[in-house]
C-alpha positions as CSV (number, residue, x, y, z in Angstrom):
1,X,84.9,42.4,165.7
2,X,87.4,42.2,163.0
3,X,87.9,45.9,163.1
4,X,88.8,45.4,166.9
5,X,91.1,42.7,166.5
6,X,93.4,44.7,163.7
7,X,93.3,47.6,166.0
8,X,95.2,45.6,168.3
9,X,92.2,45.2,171.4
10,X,91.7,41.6,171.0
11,X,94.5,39.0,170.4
12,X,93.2,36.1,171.0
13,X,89.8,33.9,169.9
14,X,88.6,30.7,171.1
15,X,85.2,29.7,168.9
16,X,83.2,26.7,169.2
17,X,81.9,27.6,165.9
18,X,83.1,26.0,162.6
19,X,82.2,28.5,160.0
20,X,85.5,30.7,158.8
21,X,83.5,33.9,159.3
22,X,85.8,36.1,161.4
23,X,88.9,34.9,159.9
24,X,87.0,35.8,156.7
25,X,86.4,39.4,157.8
26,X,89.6,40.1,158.9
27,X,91.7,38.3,155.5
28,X,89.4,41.4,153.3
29,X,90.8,43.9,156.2
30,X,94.6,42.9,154.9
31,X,94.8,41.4,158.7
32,X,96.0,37.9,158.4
33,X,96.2,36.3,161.9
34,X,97.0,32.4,163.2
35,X,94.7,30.3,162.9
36,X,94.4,27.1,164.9
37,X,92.4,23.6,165.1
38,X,92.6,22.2,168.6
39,X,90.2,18.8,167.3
40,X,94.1,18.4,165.6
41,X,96.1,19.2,168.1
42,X,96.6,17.0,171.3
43,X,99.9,18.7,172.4
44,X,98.8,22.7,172.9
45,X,102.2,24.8,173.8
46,X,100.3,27.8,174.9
47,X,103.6,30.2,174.8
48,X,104.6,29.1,171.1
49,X,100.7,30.3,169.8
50,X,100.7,33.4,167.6
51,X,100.5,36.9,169.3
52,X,97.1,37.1,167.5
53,X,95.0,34.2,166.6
54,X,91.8,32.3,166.5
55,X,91.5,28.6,168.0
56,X,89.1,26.5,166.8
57,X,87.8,24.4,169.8
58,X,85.4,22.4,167.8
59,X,87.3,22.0,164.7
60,X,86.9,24.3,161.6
61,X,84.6,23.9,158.1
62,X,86.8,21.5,156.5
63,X,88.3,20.3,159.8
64,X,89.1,16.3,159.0
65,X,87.9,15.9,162.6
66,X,84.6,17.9,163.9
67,X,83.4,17.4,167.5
68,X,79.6,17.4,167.0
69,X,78.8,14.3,170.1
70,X,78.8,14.5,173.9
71,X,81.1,11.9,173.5
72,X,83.8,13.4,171.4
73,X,83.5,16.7,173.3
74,X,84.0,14.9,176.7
75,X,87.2,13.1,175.1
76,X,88.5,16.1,173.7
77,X,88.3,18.6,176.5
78,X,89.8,15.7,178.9
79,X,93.2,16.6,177.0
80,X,92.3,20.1,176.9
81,X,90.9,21.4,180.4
82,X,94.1,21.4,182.0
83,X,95.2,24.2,178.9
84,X,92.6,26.4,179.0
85,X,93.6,28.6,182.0
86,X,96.5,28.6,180.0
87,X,95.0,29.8,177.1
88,X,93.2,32.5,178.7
89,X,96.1,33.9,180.3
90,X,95.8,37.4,182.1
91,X,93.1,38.8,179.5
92,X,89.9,40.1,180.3
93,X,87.3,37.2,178.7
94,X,84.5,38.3,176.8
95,X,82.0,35.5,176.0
96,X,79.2,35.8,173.1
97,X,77.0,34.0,171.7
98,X,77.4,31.0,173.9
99,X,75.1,29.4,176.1
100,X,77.0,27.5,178.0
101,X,74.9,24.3,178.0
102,X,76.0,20.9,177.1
103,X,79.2,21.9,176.5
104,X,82.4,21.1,178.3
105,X,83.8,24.4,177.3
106,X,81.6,25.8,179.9
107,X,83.3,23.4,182.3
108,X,86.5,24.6,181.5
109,X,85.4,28.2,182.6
110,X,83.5,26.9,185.5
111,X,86.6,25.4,186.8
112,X,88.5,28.9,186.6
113,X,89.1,29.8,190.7
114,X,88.5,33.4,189.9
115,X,88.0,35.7,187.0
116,X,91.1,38.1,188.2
117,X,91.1,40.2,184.9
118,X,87.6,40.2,184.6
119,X,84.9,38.2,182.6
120,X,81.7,39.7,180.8
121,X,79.5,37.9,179.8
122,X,77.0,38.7,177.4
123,X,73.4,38.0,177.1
124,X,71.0,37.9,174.3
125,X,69.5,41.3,173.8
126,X,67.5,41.6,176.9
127,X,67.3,38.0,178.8
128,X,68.0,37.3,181.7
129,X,71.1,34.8,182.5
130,X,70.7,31.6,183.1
131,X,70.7,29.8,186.2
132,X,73.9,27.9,185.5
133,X,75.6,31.0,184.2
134,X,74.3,32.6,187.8
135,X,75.7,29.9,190.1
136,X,78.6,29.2,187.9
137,X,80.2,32.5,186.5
138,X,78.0,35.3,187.9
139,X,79.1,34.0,191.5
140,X,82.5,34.7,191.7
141,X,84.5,38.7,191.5
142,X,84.9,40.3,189.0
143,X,82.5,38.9,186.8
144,X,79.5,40.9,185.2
145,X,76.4,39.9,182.8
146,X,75.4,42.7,180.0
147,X,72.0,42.7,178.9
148,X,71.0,44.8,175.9
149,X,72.8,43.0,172.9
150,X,73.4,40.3,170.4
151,X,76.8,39.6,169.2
152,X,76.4,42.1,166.2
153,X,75.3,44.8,168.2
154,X,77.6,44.6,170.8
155,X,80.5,44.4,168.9
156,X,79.5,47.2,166.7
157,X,79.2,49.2,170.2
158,X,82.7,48.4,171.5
159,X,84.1,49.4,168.0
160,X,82.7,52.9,167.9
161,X,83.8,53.4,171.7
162,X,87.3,52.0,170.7
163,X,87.0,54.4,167.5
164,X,88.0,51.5,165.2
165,X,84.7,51.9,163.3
166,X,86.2,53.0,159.6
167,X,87.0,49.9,157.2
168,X,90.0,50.9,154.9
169,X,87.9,48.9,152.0
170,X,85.0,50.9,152.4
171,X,86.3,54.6,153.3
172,X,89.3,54.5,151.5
173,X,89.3,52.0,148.6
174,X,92.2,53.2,146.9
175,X,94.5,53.3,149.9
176,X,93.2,49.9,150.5
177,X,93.9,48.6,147.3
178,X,97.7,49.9,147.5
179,X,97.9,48.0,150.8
180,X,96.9,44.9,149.1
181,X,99.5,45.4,146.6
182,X,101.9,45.9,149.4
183,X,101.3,42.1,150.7
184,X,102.2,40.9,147.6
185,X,105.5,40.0,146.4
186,X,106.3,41.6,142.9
187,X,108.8,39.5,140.2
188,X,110.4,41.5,137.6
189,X,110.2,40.5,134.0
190,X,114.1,39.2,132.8
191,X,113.6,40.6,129.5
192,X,113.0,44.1,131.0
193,X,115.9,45.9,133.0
194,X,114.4,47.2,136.2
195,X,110.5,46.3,135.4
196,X,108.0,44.8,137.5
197,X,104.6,43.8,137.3
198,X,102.9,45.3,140.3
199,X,104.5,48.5,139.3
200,X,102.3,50.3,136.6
201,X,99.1,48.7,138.4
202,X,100.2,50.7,141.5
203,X,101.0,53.5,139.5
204,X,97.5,53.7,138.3
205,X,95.8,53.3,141.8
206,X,98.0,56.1,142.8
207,X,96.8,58.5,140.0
208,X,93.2,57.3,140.1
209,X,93.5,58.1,144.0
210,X,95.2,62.0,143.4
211,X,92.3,62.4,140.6
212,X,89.1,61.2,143.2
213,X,90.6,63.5,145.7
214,X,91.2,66.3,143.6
215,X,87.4,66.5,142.4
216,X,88.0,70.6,141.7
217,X,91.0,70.3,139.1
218,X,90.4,67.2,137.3
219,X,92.1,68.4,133.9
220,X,95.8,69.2,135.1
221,X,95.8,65.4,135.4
222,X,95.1,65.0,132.0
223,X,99.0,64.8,130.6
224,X,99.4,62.5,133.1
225,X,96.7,59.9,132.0
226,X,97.6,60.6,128.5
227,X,100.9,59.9,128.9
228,X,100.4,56.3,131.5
229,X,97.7,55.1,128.5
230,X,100.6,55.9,125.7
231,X,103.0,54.2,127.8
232,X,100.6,51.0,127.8
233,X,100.1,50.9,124.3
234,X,103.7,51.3,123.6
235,X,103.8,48.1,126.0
236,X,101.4,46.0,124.3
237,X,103.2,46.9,121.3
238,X,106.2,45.9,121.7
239,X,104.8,42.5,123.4
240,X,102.8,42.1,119.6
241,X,106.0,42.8,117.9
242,X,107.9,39.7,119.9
243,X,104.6,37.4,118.4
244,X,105.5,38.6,115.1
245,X,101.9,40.3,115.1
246,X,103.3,43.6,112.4
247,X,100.2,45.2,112.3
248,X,98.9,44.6,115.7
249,X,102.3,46.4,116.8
250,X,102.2,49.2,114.2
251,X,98.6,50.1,115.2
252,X,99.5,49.9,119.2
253,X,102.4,52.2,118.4
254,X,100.5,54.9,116.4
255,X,97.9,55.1,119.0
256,X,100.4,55.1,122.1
257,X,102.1,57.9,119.8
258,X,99.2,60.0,119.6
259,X,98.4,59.9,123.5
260,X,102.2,61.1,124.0
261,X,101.6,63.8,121.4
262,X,98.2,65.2,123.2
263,X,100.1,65.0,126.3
264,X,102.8,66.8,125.2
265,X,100.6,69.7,123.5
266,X,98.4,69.8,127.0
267,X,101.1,70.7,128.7
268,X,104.2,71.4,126.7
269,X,106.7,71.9,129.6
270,X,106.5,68.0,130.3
271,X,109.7,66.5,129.9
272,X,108.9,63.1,130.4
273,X,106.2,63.2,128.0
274,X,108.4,65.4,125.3
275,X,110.7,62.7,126.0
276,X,108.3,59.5,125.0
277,X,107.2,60.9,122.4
278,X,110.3,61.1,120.6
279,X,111.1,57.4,121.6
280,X,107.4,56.2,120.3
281,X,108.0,58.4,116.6
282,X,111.6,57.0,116.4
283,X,109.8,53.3,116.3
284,X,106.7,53.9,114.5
285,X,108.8,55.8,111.6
């Protein structure tokens, strides 16, 4: 479902669950969408919610107020069931893993004249509806029952008819880390003109990316590596140097020096590395 919901299919979820599942799914997809608990909000302005987003009907895991009684659900959607057509909106509704018994969010869609975008309603696996779901829903256009499914396998369904099936953290875990990376705000270091810390980490996933993908010629990356490890070491050396840590630093430098140097003699018409090498034997002399 999460896959759907990033592809831009579903915008909107109203759950009487409490459990952070879906919201879960989709924060590991790099999809971060509103998330809202209506036991905590009496006042719902339906146009000012979030193009995308998950309501909480019930209240959520950690919710200081959870609607678990008869009582507290009747109070609740007294407040509510005037906002729920609202909420809704011209969408076609897809209802899961809901039963629709004592529950006044059943109420709420029993009360809806007619189902003008459609509603579908689906079963578990193959059961028939019940008779309140029948009389209630079933009765009025454009509304139809599907048989065949439970929430997981439906879903899974709609996502490989949508073609949304591929999970950027499972096909393509470098492309998804550098999208992490990209959600994240980098600082630069004051001591160090034009540095930042996300930039050598994305450096690396970029190489370790080219390399994977270039399975047939893994050596002509070789100066490369060489030359990103030196460039570390040189780092860390300079960093021991600031602690007063003398041998620490002279030992980083010497073996960031030799990395430049079998960079430079694995491939000798590398400038940068002809030039870093130079720099690392100026200091370590």
């Amino acid at each position: 479902m999460g896959s759907i919901i990033k592809a831009g299919y579903i915008d909107r979820v109203l759950t009487t669950n409490f459990d952070t599942i879906l919201s879960n799914a989709l924060y590991i997809q790099n999809f971060f969408p509103a998330v809202y608990d209506f036991t905590t909000s009496k006042d719902v302005i339906t146009d000012k919610l979030s193009d995308i987003s998950i309501l909480h009907l019930h209240g959520r895991q950690y919710s200081i107020v959870q609607l678990h009684t008869h009582k507290d659900f009747e109070k609740h959607f007294k407040e509510m069931d005037s906002k729920f057509k609202e909420l809704i909106g011209d969408r076609n509704i897809i209802v899961i893993g809901y039963s629709g018994k004592n529950n006044p969010v059943f109420k709420c869609l029993r009360d809806i004249k007619d189902f003008e975008d459609g509603i579908y309603w689906v079963g578990y696996k193959d059961d028939d509806p019940e008779d309140h779901i029948k009389e209630k829903i079933l009765s009025k256009e454009n509304s139809r029952y599907m048989k065949g499914y439970d929430a997981d396998s439906f879903f899974i369904k709609l996502a490989e008819l949508l073609e949304v099936t591929k999970l950027l953290i499972i096909d393509s875990l470098f492309n998804y880390l550098l999208e992490t990376f990209g959600n994240i705000v980098d600082v630069g270091k004051d001591d160090i003109d034009n540095y930042f810390i996300l930039e050598e980490p994305k450096k690396r996933i970029k190489l370790a990316k080219k390399i994977f993908e270039d399975k047939n010629d893994v050596e002509k990356y070789f100066p490369e590596l060489l030359n990103n490890n030196g460039i570390n070491l040189c780092e860390r050396a300079y960093e021991m140097g600031e602690k007063q840590e003398l041998k620490e630093m002279e030992k980083l430098y010497r073996n960031g020096f030799l990395r430049f140097k079998k960079a430079v003699r694995s491939k000798p018409d590398s400038k940068d590395a002809e030039d870093m090498l130079w720099e690392c034997y100026n200091l370590t002399s």
